[in-house]
C-alpha positions in Angstrom: 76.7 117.5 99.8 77.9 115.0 102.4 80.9 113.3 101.5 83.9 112.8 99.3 82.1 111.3 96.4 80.2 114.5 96.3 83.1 116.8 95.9 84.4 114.5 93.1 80.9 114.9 91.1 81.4 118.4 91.7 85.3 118.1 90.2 83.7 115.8 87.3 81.0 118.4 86.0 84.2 120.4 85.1 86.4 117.7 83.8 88.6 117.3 86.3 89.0 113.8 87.3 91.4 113.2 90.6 93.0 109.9 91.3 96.5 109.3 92.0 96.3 106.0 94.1 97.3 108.1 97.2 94.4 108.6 99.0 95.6 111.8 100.6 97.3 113.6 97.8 94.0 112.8 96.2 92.5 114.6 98.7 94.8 117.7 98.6 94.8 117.4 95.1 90.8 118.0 95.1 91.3 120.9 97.3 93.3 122.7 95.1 90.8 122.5 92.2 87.8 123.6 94.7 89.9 126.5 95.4 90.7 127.0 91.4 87.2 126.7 90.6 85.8 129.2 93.8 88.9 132.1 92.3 87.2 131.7 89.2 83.5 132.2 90.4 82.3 128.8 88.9 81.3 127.6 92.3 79.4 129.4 94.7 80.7 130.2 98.8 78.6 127.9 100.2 79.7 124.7 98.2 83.2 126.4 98.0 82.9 126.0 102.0 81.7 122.6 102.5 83.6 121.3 100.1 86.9 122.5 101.6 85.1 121.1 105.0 84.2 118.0 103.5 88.2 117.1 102.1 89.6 118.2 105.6 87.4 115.9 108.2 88.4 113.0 105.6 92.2 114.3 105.2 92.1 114.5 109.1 90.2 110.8 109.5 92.8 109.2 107.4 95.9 110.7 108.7 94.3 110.0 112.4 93.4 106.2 111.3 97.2 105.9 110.4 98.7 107.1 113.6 97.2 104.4 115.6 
Protein backbone atom coordinates (compact mmCIF):
# COMPACT_ATOMS: atom_id res chain seq x y z
CA UNK A 1 0.00 0.00 0.00
CA UNK A 2 1.49 3.30 -1.10
CA UNK A 3 -0.93 5.96 -1.64
CA UNK A 4 -4.27 7.35 -1.33
CA UNK A 5 -5.85 5.34 -4.15
CA UNK A 6 -4.92 2.40 -2.12
CA UNK A 7 -6.70 3.28 1.03
CA UNK A 8 -9.86 4.03 -1.17
CA UNK A 9 -9.72 0.30 -2.64
CA UNK A 10 -9.43 -0.67 0.72
CA UNK A 11 -12.79 1.69 1.69
CA UNK A 12 -14.34 0.22 -1.72
CA UNK A 13 -14.08 -3.66 -0.81
CA UNK A 14 -16.46 -2.60 2.09
CA UNK A 15 -18.75 -0.28 0.32
CA UNK A 16 -17.78 2.76 1.39
CA UNK A 17 -17.17 5.09 -1.34
CA UNK A 18 -15.66 8.76 0.01
CA UNK A 19 -15.92 11.76 -2.14
CA UNK A 20 -17.17 15.11 -1.10
CA UNK A 21 -15.34 17.45 -3.59
CA UNK A 22 -13.19 18.60 -0.55
CA UNK A 23 -10.14 17.04 -0.95
CA UNK A 24 -9.31 17.20 2.79
CA UNK A 25 -12.59 16.31 4.40
CA UNK A 26 -12.26 13.43 2.01
CA UNK A 27 -9.37 12.65 3.59
CA UNK A 28 -10.58 12.86 7.20
CA UNK A 29 -13.60 11.41 6.16
CA UNK A 30 -11.40 8.13 4.98
CA UNK A 31 -9.81 8.22 8.32
CA UNK A 32 -12.71 7.80 10.23
CA UNK A 33 -13.92 4.69 8.31
CA UNK A 34 -10.17 3.08 8.71
CA UNK A 35 -10.69 3.56 12.26
CA UNK A 36 -14.48 2.09 12.08
CA UNK A 37 -13.30 -0.77 10.12
CA UNK A 38 -9.83 -1.44 12.55
CA UNK A 39 -12.74 -1.19 16.03
CA UNK A 40 -14.47 -3.80 14.20
CA UNK A 41 -11.53 -6.19 13.46
CA UNK A 42 -12.21 -6.22 9.61
CA UNK A 43 -8.78 -4.82 8.96
CA UNK A 44 -5.71 -5.94 10.42
CA UNK A 45 -2.92 -3.43 12.59
CA UNK A 46 -0.63 -3.27 10.03
CA UNK A 47 -2.94 -1.87 7.15
CA UNK A 48 -4.88 -0.12 10.02
CA UNK A 49 -1.37 1.69 10.50
CA UNK A 50 -0.29 2.60 7.20
CA UNK A 51 -3.42 3.55 6.23
CA UNK A 52 -3.83 6.17 9.01
CA UNK A 53 -0.05 7.05 7.87
CA UNK A 54 -0.81 7.13 4.31
CA UNK A 55 -4.18 9.86 4.87
CA UNK A 56 -1.89 12.04 7.23
CA UNK A 57 1.41 12.74 4.92
CA UNK A 58 -1.35 13.57 2.19
CA UNK A 59 -3.69 15.63 4.72
CA UNK A 60 -0.25 17.33 5.87
CA UNK A 61 1.05 17.83 1.91
CA UNK A 62 -2.14 19.56 1.04
CA UNK A 63 -2.64 21.76 3.96
CA UNK A 64 1.34 22.62 3.56
CA UNK A 65 0.86 23.22 -0.42
CA UNK A 66 -1.97 25.76 0.63
CA UNK A 67 -0.04 27.83 3.03
CA UNK A 68 2.46 28.85 0.55
Amino acid sequence: MKNVYDVQQILKKFGAFIYSGDRIGDLELMEMEIDDLFQMQFIEKDRYLQSKLILRKEKTRLLNKGAR
